[in-house]
C-alpha positions in Angstrom: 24.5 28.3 -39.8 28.2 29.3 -38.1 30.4 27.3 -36.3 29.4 28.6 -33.1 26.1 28.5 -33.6 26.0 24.8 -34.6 28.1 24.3 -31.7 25.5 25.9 -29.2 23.3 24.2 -30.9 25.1 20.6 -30.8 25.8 21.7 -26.6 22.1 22.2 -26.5 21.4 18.5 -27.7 23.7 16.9 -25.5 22.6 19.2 -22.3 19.5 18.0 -22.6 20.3 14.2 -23.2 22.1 14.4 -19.4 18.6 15.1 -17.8 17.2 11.9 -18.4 17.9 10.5 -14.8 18.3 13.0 -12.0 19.9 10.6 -9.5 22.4 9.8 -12.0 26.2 11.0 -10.9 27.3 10.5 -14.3 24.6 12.8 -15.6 25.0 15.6 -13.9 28.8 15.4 -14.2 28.1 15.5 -18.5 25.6 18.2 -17.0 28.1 20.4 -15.6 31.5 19.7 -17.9 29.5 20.6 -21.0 27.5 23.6 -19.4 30.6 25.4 -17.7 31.4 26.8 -14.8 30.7 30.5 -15.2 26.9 29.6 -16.7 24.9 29.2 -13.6 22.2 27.4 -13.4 18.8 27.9 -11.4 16.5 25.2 -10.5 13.1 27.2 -10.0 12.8 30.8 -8.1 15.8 33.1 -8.4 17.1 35.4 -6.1 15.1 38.2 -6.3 12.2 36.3 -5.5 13.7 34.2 -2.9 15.5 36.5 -0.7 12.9 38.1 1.7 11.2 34.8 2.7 14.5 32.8 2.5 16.4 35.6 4.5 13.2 35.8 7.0 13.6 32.2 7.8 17.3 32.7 8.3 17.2 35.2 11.2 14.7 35.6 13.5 15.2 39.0 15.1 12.4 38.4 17.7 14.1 35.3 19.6 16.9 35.2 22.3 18.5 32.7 21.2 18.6 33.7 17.7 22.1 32.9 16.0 23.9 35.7 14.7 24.0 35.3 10.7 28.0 35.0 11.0 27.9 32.0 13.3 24.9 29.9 12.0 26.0 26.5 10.2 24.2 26.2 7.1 24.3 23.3 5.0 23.5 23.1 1.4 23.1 19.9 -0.1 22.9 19.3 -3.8 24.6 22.4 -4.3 24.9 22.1 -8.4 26.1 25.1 -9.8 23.8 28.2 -8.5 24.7 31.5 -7.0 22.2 30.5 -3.8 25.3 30.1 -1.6 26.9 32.7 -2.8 24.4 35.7 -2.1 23.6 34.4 1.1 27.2 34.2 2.0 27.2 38.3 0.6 24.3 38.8 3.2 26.5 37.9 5.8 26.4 34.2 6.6 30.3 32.7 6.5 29.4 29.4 7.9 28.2 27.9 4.1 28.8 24.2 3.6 28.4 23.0 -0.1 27.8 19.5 -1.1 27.4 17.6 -4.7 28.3 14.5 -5.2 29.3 15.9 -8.7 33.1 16.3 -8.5 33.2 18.4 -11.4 30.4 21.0 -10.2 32.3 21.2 -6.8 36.1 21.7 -8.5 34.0 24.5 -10.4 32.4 26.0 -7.8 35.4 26.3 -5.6 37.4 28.0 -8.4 34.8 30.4 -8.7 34.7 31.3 -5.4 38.1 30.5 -3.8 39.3 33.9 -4.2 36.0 36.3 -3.1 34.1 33.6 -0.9 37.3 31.7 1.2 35.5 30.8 3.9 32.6 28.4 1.9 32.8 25.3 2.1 33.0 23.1 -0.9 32.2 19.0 -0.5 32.1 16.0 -2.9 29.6 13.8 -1.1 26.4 12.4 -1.2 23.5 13.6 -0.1 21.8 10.9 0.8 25.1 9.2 3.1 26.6 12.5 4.8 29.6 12.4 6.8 28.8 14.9 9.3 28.1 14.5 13.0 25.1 14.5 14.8 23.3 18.2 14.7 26.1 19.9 13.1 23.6 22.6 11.6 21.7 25.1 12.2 19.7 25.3 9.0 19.8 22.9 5.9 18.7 24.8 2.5 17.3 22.4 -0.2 16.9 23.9 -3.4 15.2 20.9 -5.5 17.8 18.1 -4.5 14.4 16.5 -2.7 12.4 16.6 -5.8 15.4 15.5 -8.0 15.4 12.6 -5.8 11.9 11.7 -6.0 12.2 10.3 -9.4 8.6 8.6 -9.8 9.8 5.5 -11.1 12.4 5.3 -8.8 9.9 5.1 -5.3 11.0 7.4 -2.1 13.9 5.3 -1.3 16.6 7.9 -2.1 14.1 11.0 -0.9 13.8 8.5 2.6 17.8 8.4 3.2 18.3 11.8 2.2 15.5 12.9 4.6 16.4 10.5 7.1 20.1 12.3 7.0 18.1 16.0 7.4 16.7 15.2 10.5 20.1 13.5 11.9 22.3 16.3 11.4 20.2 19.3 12.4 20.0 20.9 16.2 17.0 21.8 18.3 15.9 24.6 17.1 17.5 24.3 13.8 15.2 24.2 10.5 15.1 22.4 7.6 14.1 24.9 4.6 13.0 23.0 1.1 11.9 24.7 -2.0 10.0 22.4 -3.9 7.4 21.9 -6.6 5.3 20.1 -4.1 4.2 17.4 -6.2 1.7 14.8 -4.8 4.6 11.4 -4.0 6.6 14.2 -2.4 4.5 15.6 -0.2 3.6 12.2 0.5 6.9 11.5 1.8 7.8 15.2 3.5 4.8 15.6 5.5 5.1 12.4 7.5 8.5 12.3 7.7 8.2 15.4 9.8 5.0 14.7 11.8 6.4 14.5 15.8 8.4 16.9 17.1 8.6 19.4 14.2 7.1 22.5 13.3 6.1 22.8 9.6 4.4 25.6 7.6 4.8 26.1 3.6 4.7 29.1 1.4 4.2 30.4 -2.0 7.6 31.6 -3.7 6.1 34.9 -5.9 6.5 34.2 -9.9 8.2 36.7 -12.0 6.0 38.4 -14.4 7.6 36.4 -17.4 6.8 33.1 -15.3 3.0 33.3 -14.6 2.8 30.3 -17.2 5.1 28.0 -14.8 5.0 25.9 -12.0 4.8 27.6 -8.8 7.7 27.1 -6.2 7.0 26.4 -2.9 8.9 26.6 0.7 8.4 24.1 2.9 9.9 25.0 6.9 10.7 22.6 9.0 11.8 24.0 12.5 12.9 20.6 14.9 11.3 20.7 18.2 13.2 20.0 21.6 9.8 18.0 22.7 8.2 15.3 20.6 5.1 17.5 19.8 2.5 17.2 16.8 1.2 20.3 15.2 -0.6 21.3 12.3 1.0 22.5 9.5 0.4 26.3 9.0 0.3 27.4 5.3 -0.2 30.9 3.9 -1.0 29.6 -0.1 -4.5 31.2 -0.9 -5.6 28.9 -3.9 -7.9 31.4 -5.1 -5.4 33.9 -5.6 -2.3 31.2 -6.3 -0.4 32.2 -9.9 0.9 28.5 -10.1 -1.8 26.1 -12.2 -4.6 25.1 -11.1 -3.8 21.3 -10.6 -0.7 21.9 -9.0 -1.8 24.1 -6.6 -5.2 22.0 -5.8 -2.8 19.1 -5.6 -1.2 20.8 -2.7 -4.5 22.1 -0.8 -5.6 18.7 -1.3 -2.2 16.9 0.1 -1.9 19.7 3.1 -5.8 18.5 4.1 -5.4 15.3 3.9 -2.1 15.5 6.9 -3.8 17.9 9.0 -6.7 15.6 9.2 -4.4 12.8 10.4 -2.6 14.8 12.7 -6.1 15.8 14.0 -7.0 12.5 14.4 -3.9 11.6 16.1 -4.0 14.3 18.4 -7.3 13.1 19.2 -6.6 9.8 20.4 -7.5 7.8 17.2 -6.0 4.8 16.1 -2.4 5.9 15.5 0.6 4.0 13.7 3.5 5.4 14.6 7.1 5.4 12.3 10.3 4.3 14.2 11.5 7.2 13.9 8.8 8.9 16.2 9.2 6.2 18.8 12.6 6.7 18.9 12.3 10.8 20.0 9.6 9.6 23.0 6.8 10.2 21.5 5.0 7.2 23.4 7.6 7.4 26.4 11.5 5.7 26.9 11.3 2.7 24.8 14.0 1.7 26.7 12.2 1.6 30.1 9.8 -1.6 30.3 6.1 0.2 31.2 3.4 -2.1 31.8 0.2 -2.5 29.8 1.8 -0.3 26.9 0.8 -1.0 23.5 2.1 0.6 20.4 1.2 0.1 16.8 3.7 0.8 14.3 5.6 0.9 11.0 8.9 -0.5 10.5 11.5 -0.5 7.9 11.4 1.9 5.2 12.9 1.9 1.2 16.7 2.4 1.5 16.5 0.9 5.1 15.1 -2.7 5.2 14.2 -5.3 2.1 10.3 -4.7 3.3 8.1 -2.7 5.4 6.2 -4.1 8.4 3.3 -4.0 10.2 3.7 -4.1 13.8 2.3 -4.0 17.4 4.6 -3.5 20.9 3.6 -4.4 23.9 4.9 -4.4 27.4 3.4 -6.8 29.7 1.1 -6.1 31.8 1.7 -5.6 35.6 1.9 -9.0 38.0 2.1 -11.1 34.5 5.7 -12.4 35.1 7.9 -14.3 35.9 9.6 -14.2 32.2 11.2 -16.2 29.9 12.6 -13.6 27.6 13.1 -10.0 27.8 12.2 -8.9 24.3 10.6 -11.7 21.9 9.2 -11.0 18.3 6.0 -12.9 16.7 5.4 -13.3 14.0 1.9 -13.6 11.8 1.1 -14.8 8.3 -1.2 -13.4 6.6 -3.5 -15.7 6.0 -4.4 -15.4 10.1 -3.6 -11.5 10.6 -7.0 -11.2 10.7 -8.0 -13.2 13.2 -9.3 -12.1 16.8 -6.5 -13.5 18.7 -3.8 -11.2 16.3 -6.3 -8.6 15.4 -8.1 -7.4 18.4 -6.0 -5.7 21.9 -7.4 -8.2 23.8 -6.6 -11.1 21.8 -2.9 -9.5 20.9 -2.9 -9.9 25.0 -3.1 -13.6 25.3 -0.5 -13.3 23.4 1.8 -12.0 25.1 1.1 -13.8 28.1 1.0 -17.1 26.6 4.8 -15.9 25.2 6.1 -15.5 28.3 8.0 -12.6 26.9 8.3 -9.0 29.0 7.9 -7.1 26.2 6.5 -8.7 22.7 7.2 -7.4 19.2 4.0 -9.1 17.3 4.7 -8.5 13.3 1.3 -9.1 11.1 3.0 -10.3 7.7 0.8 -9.7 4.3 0.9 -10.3 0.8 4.0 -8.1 0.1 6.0 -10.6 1.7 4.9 -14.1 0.6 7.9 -14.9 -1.5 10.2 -14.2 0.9 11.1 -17.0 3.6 11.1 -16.8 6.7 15.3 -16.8 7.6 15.1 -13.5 5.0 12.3 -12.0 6.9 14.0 -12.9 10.4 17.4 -11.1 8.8 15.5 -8.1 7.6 13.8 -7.6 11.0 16.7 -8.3 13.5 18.2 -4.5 13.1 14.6 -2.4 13.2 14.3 -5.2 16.2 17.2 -4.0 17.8 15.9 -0.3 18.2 13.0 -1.4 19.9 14.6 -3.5 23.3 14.2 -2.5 26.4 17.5 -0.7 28.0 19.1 -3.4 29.8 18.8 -6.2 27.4 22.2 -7.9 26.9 23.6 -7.2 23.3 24.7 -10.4 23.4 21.7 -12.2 24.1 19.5 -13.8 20.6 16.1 -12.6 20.2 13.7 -15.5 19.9 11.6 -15.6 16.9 8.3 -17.2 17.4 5.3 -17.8 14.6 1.9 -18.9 14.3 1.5 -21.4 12.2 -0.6 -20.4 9.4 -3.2 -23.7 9.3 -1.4 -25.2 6.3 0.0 -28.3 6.3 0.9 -28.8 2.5 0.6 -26.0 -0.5 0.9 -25.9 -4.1 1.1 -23.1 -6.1 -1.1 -24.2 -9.5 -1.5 -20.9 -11.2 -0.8 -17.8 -11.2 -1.7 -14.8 -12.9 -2.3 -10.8 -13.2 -5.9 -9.8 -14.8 -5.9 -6.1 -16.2 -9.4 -5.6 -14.1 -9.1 -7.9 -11.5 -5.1 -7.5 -10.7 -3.2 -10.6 -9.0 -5.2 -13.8 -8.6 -3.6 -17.0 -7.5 -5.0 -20.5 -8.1 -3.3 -23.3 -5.0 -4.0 -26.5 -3.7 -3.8 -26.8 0.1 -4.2 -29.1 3.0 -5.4 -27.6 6.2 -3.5 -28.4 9.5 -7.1 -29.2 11.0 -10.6 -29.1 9.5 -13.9 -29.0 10.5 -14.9 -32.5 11.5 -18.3 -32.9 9.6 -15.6 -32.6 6.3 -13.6 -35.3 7.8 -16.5 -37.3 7.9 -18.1 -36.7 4.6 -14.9 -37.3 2.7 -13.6 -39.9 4.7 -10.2 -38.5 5.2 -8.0 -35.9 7.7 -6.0 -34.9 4.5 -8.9 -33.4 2.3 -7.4 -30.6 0.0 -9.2 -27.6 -0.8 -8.9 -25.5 -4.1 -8.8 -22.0 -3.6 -9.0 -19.1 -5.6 -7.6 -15.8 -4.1 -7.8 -12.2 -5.6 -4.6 -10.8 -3.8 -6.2 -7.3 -3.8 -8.2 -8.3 -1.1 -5.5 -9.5 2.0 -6.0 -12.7 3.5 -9.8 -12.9 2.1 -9.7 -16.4 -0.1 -12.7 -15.5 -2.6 -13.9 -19.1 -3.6 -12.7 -22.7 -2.2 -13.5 -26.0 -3.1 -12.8 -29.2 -2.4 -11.0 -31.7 -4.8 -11.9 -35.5 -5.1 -11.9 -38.7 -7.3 -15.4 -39.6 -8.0 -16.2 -38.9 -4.5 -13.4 -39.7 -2.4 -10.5 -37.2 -1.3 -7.0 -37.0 -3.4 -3.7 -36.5 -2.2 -0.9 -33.6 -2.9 1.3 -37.0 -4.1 -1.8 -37.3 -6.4 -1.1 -34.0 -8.0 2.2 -34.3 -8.0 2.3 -37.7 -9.8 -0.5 -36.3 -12.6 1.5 -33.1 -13.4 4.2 -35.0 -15.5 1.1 -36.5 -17.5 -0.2 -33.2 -18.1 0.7 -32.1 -21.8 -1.7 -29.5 -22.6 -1.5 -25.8 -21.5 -4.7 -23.8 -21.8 -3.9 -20.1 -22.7 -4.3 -17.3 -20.5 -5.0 -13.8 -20.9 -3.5 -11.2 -19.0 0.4 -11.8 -17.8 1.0 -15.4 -16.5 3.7 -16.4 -14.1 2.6 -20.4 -14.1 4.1 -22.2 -11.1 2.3 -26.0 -11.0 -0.4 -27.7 -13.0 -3.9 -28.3 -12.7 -5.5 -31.1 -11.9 -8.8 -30.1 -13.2 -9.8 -32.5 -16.3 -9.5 -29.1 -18.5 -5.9 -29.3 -18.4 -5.7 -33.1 -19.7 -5.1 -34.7 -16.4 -7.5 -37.8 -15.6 -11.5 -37.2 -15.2 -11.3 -38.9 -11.8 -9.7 -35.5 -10.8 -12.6 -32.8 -10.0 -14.0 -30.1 -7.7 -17.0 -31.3 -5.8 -19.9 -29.2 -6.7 -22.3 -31.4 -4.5 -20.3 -29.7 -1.5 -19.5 -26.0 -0.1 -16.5 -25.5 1.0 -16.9 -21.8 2.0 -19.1 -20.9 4.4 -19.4 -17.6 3.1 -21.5 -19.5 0.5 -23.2 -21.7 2.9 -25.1 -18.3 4.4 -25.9 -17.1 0.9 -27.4 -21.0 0.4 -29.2 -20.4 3.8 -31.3 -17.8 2.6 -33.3 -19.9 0.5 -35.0 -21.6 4.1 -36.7 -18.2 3.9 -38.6 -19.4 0.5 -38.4 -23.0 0.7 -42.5 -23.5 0.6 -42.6 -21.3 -2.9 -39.6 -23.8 -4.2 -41.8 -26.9 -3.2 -44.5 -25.7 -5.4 -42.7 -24.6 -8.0 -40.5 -28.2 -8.1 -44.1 -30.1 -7.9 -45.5 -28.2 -10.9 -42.8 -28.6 -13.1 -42.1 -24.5 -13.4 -38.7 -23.2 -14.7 -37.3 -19.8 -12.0 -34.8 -18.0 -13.6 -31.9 -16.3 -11.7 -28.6 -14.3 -12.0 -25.8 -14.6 -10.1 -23.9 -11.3 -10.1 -20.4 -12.5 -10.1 -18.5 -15.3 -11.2 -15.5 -16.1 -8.9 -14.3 -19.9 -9.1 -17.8 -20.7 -10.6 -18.9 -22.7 -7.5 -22.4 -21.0 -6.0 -23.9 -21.3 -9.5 -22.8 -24.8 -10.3 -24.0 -26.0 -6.5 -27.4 -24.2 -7.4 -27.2 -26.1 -10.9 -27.2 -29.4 -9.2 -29.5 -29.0 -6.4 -32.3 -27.0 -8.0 -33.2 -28.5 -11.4 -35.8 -25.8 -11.9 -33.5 -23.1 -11.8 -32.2 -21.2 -15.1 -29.2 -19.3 -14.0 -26.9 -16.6 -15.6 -24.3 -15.6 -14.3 -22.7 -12.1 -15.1 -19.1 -11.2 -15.0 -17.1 -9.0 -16.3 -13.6 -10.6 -16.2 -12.8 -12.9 -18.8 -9.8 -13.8 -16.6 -11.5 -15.3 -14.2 -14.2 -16.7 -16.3 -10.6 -18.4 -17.7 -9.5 -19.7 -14.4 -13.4 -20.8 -13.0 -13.5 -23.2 -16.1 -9.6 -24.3 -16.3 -9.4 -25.0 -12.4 -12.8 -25.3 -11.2 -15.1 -27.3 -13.9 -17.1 -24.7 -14.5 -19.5 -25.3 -17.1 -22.7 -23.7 -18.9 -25.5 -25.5 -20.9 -28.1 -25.1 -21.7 -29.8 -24.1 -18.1 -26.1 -22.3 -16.6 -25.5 -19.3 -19.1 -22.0 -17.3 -18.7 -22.4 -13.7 -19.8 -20.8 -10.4 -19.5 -23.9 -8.4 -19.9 -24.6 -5.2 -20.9 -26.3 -3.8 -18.8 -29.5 -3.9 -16.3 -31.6 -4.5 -19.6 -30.8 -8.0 -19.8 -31.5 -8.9 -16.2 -35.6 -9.8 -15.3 -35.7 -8.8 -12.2 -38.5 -9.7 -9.1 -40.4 -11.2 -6.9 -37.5 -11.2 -4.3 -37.2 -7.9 -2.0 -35.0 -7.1 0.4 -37.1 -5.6 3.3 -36.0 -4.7 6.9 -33.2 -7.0 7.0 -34.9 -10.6 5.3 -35.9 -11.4 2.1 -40.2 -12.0 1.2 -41.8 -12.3 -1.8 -44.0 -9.5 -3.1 -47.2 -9.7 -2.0 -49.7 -10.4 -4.4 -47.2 -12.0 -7.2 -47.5 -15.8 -8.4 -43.9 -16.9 -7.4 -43.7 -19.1 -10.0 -45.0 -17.0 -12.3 -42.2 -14.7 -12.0 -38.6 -14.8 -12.3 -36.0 -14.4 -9.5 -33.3 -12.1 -8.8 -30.2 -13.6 -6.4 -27.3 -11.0 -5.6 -24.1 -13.0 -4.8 -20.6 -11.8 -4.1 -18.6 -8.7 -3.3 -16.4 -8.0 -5.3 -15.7 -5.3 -8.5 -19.0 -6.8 -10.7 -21.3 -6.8 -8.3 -20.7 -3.3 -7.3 -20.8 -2.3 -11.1 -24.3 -4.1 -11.4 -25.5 -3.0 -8.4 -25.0 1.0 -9.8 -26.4 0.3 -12.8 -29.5 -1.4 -11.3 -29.5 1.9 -8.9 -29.8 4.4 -12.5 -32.4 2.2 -14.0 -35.1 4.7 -14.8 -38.3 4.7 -12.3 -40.6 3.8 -15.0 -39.1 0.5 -15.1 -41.4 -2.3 -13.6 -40.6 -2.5 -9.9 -37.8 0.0 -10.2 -38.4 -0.4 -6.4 -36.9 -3.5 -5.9 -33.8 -2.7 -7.8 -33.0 0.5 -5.8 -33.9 -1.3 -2.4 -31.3 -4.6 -4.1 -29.0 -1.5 -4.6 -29.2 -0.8 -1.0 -28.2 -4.8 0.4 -24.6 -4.6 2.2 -22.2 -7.2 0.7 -19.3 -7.1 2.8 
């Protein structure tokens, strides 16, 4: 091999090293130093294909107010190194601005073209922090700085600035024309980033006969509106007839479906969350004028903008509520209680607002994605999205007061945490309740009982299992826990990724036996009504206690081990087997909650509807009743408990099992039960 070659080759090597991170300055810099200046390069279509739609969206012959190619401001950001610029500026257009935030493409580019293009524009600046005023263009031409942006590990928070920056510096009338790949997280981002007050339609870019093997280029138009209006987005792909691959383009049909269907449903007067953004353009009327009885449900803060995003609610009092004690007041809601009526519901969000005295009330519903952060970081990440949403004559100078439910929790310990490959995030914590229910304050002689609860974090605000703790009957004390975790020498091993923040007090973990969850006692009443059902049978259970007759049962479901363990207790006839399918929590339901089999409580994973004997128990019109003309004794028992990932498995499978099975009919009408 030659010099040169080996050089090409050794150029080749080290081109291809500086592609590793798009977003990366000094990448692209290595990019363009060791490619040159002379050796364009072409993200996606070429000219040739490009220039009828591209000039077609450039000049609209067929409007009066069409701007004349010489005069219309076109800016072209992530300019790299292709010729795009400079054929459009040979079709007529003068007015080309050029921006990198490569310093070495943009000393190339404007050596290039000093001498046959001197009136383009050349920039070094970032794309996604421009330093151009208010609707300086006319048109903005993206050719793949979006999708370079959209780095999937990296999140939207790049694409959201840059975009964000698009919609700031274009005029009425001006439009914003991307060429992208149209992959599924960028779409994702595009389409609702220009949802109110835009025009949008998207196109095929034609492959060249030597391409039919590659991804298909699409443009994406985005005209701004002078009127906050939402349309549909018109597309003239035919994925029949589409060269691109198959995924790709159904990925796209599939995306484009997906945002016309909200923006139908918007349109239509559904339930509609609305971005900043789209409040800010008057989409719901002049935020800055106080209107009685509006309410507004809405997004706020955004990756690159705030620490978190936000669920929120804004609503002007309504008429003859005053007199006031603040103009603009925010409230906030954990998430343990976001689901409540009082927070969930219009008319309880209501009270609200007049009990808060406030003219107009920002309520924020908090959830899982911001439990580690306190509130003074929450308040300082809210106060500037807050600030866009008073009314007109507030007084700058004036504080905002920040007012919070309290989230029923007097005292909280972390005691485990941990991430199950099947289950996801489940948390293990020790809490006393501000208030209780007084028939527990009676039974465990004490206003401070503390409740064990386990939580899958998948599920917001939804505790899954709760117990409460005691010493050989009597309630315990947080400074109980506290003072046993420095005894605690033994640490039971996990699987799945652990992030331990306490210790147990359950005897598993070495503390005292005086220490325990109280299976004589249901904490959740969730598992009170599943208890409640068995009133429906109770004359069948009498018989079978008084003849000495073992029913067996399966609980679908394990969760903190709780329901089965009462029903271990309380009905000695019973032989139950419980099924689930995470040994996580199977883990955590023994470590944390004394769970324990013998010889009549079996754990088991199961393998399928095979190992479950199913009858007499139907569910018929709503109630449970025993099959007529069955011994109830004689038979075993099926119980269906829980709602969560196993029970939805077993439920399927019980649904396939072949009709020859005996009373194959009681497992597809099981099947049928609603859990949630």
């Amino acid at each position: 091999m030659g010099k040169k070659q080996q050089k090409k080759v050794q150029n080749q090597e080290e081109l291809l090293k500086t592609l590793g991170d798009f977003t990366s300055k000094e990448n692209w810099d290595s990019f363009f130093t060791i490619r040159g200046s002379d050796n364009a390069f072409e993200w996606y279509a070429e000219w040739p294909q490009l220039k009828d739609p591209l000039l077609s969206n450039l000049i609209i012959p067929s409007s009066n107010d069409a701007v004349p190619a010489k005069e219309l401001q076109i800016l072209v950001p992530g300019c790299g190194n292709s010729k795009l610029s400079e054929y459009l500026y040979d079709e007529g257009f003068r007015n080309i601005t050029n921006v990198d935030f490569s310093k070495v493409v943009i000393s190339d580019m404007l050596r290039r073209n000093i001498r046959s293009r001197p009136a383009m524009k050349w920039r070094v600046m970032d794309m996604t922090n421009m330093q151009f005023a208010n609707e300086s263009f006319g048109a903005i031409l993206d050719k793949g700085g979006l999708d370079a942006l959209m780095e999937p590990e990296l999140g939207s928070k790049l694409g959201t600035q840059y975009l964000s920056e698009v919609k700031r510096l274009l005029k009425v009338g001006g439009r914003f024309i991307c060429l992208t790949l149209a992959e599924s997280h960028v779409l994702a981002l595009l389409f609702p980033k220009f949802r109110y007050g835009w025009k949008m339609g998207i196109h095929p870019i034609a492959l060249k006969p030597s391409d039919k093997s590659s991804l298909q280029t699409f443009m994406v138009v985005a005209e701004k509106e002078s009127s906050p209006a939402l349309c549909q987005i018109l597309s003239s792909v035919d994925q029949s007839s589409s060269n691109g691959p198959k995924n790709q383009v159904h990925g796209l049909f599939q995306a484009l479906e997906d945002e016309n269907k909200i923006r139908a449903d918007y349109s239509s007067g559904s339930d509609i969350t609305y971005a900043l953004e789209d409040l800010k353009i008057g989409v719901e009327g002049n935020l800055a004028e106080l209107r009685p009885s509006r309410r507004v449900q809405l997004s706020l803060g955004e990756p690159g903008v705030s620490l978190f995003c936000y669920r929120a609610v804004l609503l002007d009092a309504q008429k003859d509520s005053g007199p006031f004690a603040y103009h603009c007041a925010v409230f906030l809601v954990p998430k343990t209680r976001a689901r409540e009526w009082l927070f969930s519901s219009e008319e309880g969000q209501w009270v609200v607002v007049e009990s808060s005295k406030a003219a107009r009330l920002i309520m924020i519903l908090l959830d899982s994605s911001h439990s580690n952060a306190s509130m003074d970081d929450i308040q300082k990440d809210l106060s500037p999205l807050i600030m866009q949403l008073v009314p007109g004559d507030f007084d700058a100078e004036a504080q905002i007061p920040f007012m919070a439910a309290s989230d029923g929790i007097k005292q909280r310990k972390i005691v485990q945490e941990i991430t199950s490959p099947l289950t996801g995030p489940i948390i293990v914590d020790d809490v006393i309740y501000e208030k209780v229910d007084d028939n527990i304050s009676r039974i465990f002689a004490s206003e401070d009982v503390i409740f064990r609860r386990l939580t899958f974090q998948r599920t917001e605000s939804l505790v899954q299992s709760e117990a409460v703790l005691s010493r050989e009957g009597s309630p315990i004390s947080i400074a109980d826990i506290n003072k046993k975790i420095g005894q605690s020498s033994s640490k039971s091993k996990k699987k799945g990724n652990q992030k331990r923040s306490g210790s147990s007090v359950s005897s598993s973990d070495g503390l005292s036996n005086d220490l325990k969850v109280d299976h004589s006692y249901l904490a959740s009443s969730y598992h009170t009504g599943i208890i409640s059902g068995f009133t429906l049978i109770s004359s069948h259970l009498d018989g079978l206690a008084s003849t000495g007759g073992m029913v067996r049962s399966v609980v679908i479901g394990l969760g903190a081990g709780l329901l089965p363990m009462f029903l271990h207790k309380h009905l000695t006839f019973a032989e139950i087997k419980v099924l689930e399918l995470d040994p996580v929590v199977v883990d955590l339901a023994r470590d944390y909650f004394d769970f324990r089999d013998d010889e009549r409580l079996k754990n088991g994973s199961g393998s399928g509807p095979d190992t479950v004997n199913v009858v007499p128990l139907i569910w018929y019109h709503g109630h449970w009743q025993v099959e007529s003309g069955r011994t109830f004794f004689a038979r075993p028992t099926f119980l269906v408990h829980g709602n969560d990932r196993a029970s939805k498995k077993w439920r399927r499978d019980l649904a396939e099992t072949p009709s020859a099975t005996p009373h194959a009919n009681v497992l597809m009408v099981v099947n049928d039960i609603d859990l949630n």
